[in-house]
C-alpha positions in Angstrom: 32.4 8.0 17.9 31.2 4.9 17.0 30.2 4.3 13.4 27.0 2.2 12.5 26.4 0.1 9.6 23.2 -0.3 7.4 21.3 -3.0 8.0 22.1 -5.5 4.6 19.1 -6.7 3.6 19.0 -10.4 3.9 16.8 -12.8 1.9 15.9 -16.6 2.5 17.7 -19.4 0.4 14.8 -21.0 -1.8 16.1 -24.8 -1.2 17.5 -24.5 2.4 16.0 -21.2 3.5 19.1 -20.4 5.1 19.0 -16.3 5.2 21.7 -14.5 3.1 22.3 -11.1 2.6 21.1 -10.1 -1.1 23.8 -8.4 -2.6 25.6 -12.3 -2.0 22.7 -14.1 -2.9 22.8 -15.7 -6.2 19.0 -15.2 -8.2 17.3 -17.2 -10.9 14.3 -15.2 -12.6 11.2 -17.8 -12.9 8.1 -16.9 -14.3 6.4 -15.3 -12.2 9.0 -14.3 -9.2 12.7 -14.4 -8.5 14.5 -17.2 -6.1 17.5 -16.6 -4.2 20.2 -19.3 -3.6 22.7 -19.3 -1.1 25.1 -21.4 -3.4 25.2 -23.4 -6.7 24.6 -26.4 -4.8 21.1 -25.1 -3.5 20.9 -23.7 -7.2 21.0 -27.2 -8.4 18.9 -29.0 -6.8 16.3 -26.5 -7.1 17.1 -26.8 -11.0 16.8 -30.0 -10.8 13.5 -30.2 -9.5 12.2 -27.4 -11.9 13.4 -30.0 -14.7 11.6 -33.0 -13.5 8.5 -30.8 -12.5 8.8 -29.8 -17.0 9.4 -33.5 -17.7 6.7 -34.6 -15.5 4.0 -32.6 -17.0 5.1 -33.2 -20.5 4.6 -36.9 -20.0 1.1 -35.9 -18.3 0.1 -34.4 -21.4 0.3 -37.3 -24.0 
């Protein structure tokens, strides 16, 4: 008797869309949904970019 295993529930990286299962993944909350990252490297860069998008519309507004 074979045993079968439930299907992990797997869950796009946000930077390199690589699919991951969830319970790996590693999450950031943003405003208004939560982002999945296969690694702190993807984590990063999409930090990164969330920091220049801030510093970007700061300097819009003056």
């Amino acid at each position: 008797m074979s045993e079968t295993k439930p299907e992990t529930k797997q869950v796009p990286c946000e930077i390199c869309l690589k699919e991951i299962p969830a319970s790996e993944a590693k999450t950031a909350e943003a405003v208004d949904y939560v982002a999945h990252f296969c690694g702190l490297d993807c984590y990063n860069q999409w930090k990164a970019k969330q920091e220049a998008d801030e510093t970007s519309k700061a300097g819009a507004r003056t």
